[in-house]
Wavefront OBJ file of the C-alpha trace (Angstrom):
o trace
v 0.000 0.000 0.000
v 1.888 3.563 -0.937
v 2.239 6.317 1.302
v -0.133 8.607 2.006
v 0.410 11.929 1.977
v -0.858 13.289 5.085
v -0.296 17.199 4.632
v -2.512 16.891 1.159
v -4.646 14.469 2.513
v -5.435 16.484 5.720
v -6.313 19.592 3.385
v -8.686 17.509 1.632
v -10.248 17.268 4.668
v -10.499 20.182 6.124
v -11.695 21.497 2.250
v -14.484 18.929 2.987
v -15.355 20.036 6.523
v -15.513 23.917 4.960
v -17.166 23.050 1.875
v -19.676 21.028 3.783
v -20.736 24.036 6.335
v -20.792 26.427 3.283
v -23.282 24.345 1.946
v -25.068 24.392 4.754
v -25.212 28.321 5.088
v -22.757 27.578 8.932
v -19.871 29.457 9.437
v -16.822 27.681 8.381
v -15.611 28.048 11.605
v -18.296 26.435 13.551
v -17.122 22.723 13.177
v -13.480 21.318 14.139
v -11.806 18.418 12.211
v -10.848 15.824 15.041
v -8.042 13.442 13.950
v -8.442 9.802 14.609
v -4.972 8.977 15.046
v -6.049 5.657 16.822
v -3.569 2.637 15.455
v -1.617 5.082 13.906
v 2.179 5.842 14.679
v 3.365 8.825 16.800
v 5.197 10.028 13.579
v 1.845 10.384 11.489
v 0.433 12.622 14.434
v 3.302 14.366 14.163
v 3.370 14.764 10.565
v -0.202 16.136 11.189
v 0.605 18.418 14.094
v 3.405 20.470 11.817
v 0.878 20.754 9.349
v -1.667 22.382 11.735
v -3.718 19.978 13.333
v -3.899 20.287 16.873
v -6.638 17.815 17.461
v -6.688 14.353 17.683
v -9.084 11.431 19.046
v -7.291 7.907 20.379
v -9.869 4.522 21.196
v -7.142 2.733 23.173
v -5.512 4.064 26.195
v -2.124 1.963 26.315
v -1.375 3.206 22.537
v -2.572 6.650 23.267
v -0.242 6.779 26.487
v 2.922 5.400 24.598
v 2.095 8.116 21.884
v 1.387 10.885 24.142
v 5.075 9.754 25.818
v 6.913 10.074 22.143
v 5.280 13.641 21.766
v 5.598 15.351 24.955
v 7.522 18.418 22.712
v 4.252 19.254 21.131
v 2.986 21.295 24.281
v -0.138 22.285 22.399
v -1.406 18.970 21.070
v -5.043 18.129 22.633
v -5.956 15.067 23.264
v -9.479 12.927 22.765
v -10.614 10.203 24.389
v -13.110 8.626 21.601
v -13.443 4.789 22.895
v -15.518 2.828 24.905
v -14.243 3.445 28.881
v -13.488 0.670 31.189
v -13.478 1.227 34.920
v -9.699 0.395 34.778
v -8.431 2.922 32.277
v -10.419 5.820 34.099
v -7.739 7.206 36.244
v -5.110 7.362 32.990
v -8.075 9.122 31.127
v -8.519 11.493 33.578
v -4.730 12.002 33.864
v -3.985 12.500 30.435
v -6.333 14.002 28.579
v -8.588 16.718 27.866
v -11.722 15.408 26.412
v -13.855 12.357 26.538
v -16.348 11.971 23.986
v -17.824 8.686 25.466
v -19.220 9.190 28.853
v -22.047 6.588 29.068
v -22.613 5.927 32.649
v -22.757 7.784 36.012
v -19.800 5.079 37.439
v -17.606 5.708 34.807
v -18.327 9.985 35.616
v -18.253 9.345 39.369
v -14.681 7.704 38.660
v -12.972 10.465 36.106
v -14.305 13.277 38.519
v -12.593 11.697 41.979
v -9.277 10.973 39.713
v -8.828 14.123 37.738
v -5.901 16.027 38.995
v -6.976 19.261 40.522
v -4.049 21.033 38.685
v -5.346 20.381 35.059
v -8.864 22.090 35.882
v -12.619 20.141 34.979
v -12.203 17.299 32.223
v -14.450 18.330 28.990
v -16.926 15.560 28.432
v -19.896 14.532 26.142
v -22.102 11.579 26.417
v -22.224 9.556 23.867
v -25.985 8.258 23.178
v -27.104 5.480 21.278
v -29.516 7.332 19.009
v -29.967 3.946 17.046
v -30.547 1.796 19.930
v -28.255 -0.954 18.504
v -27.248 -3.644 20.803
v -23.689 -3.874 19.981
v -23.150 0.124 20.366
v -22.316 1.563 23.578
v -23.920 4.479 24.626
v -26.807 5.953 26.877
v -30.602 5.593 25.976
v -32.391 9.033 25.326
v -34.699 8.334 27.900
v -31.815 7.593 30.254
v -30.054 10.442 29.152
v -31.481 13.456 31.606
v -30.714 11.969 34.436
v -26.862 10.791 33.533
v -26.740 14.422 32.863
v -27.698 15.713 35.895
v -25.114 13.550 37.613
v -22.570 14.709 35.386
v -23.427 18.308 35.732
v -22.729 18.140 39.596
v -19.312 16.661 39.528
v -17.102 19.520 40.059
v -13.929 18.055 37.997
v -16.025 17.389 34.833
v -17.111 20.361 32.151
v -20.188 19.295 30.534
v -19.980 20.103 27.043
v -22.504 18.043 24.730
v -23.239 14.867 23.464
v -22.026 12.291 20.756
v -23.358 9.589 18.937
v -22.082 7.246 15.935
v -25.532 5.999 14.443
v -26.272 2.768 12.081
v -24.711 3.378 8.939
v -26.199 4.546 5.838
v -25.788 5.351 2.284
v -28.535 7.897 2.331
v -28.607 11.600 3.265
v -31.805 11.446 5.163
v -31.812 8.668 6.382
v -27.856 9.574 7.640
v -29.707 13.136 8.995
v -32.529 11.544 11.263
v -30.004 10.279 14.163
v -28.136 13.382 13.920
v -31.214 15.542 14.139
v -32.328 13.681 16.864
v -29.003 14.153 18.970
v -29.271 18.180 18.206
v -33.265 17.792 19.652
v -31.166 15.889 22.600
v -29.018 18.624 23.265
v -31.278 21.834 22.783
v -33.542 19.616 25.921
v -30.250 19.205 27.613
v -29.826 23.706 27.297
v -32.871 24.280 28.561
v -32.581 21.455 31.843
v -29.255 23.236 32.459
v -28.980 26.274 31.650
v -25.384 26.863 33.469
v -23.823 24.319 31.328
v -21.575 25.293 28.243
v -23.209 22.883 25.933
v -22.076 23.535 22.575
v -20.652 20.689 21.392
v -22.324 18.031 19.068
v -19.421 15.046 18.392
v -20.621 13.467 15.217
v -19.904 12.646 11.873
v -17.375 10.536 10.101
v -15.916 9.878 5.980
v -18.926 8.351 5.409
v -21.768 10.397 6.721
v -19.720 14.276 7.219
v -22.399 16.261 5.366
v -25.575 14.654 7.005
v -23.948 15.376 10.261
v -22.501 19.109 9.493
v -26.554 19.985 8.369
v -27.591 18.687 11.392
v -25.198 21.411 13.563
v -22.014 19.183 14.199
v -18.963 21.083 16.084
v -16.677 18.015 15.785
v -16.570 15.194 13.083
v -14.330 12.366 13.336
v -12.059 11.909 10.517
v -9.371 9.046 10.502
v -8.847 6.948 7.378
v -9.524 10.174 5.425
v -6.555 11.443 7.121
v -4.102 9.162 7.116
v -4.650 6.085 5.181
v -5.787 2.757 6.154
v -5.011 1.719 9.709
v -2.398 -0.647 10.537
v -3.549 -4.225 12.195
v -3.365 -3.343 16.004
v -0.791 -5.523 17.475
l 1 2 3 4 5 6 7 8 9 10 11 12 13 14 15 16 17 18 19 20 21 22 23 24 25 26 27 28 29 30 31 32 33 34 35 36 37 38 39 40 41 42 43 44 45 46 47 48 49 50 51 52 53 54 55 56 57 58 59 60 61 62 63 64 65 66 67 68 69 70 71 72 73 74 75 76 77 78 79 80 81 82 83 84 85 86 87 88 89 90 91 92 93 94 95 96 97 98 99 100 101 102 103 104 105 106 107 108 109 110 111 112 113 114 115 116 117 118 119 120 121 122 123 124 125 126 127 128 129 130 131 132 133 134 135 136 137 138 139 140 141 142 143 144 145 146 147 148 149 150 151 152 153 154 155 156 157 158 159 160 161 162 163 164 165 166 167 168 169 170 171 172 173 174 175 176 177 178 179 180 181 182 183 184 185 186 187 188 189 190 191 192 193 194 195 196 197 198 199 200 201 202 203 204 205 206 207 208 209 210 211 212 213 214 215 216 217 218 219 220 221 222 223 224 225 226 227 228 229 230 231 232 233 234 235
């Protein structure tokens, strides 16, 4: 498989990601390009980070920690935690970096709150909601979704920020729409049952669905492949 290119290939997506909100009469600036970098090498973020991306989402925690340890230079890399959570990984989450995008139950809050170091200031979090109600997705129900939030919202060390979803794939634009218009129906609820709460971020959209999810108000899609290349076989 050759190369990829990842400077033109990260232009191509961020020409996407503008295009897209154009199209959508949004401000181009009103949606962020998050890397998935998971699987990929420290180098490739790298490559990435010198060409302006300052963004990127990891699913494993052992690969993101060994990566985060070969790029401690780049002081103003941010990093995403985009996987499923396990109650054993919470305190390195919480340790190292400074979003989760899959808070699904009040344990696995309880736990990143109580091990968040003080000196790195409230952990920005979204809970992820299974929109699709598939069995093999992780996620919160919407009717189970208030009242995860109003857990959330009193834990001191977490910043509430929005919700995410990744939805039953589909080839067609309105059928791709009707999960994502459902999450930004989720969140408006979620504005008005906390008021306080800087909700403004809707984490969805990937290669396959971008546009659906940019009409339907996203502020972060998920690009990885798109990026850079097919991922390598995890070890």
């Amino acid at each position: 498989m050759p190369d990829v290119n990842i400077v033109e290939s990260l232009e191509d997506a961020r020409n996407r990601l503008r295009t897209a909100l154009t199209n959508a009469g949004r401000d181009p600036a009103s949606a962020h390009l998050l890397a998935v970098s998971k699987t990929q090498p420290a180098a490739s973020v790298r490559q990435a980070f010198e060409a302006g991306q300052r963004e990127f989402g990891e699913n494993y925690v052992q690969e993101a920690l060994d990566k985060q340890a070969a790029l401690t230079d780049l002081d103003a890399i941010v990093w995403h935690f985009i996987g499923p959570l396990q109650s054993n990984k919470t305190r390195a989450v919480a340790e190292h970096f400074q979003w989760v995008h899959t808070l699904d139950r009040e344990r696995i809050a309880r736990r990143l709150a109580a091990q968040r170091p003080p000196a790195l200031g409230p952990l920005d979090v979204c809970l992820q909601v299974n929109v699709s109600g598939e069995a093999s997705k992780s996620g919160v129900a919407p009717a189970d979704l208030p009242a995860l939030a109003d857990v959330v919202a009193t834990l001191p060390q977490l910043r509430l920020r929005g919700l995410m979803t990744l939805p039953a794939p589909s080839d067609e634009l309105a059928t791709q729409r009707r999960p994502f218009a459902e999450l930004r129906e989720l969140l408006a609820s979620l504005r008005q049952r906390h008021p306080q709460a800087p909700l403004d971020t809707l984490s969805m959209g990937m290669s396959g669905d971008l546009e659906a999810a940019v009409l339907e108000g996203a502020t972060w899609v998920r690009l990885g492949t798109a990026i850079f290349g097919q991922r390598a076989p995890r070890a």
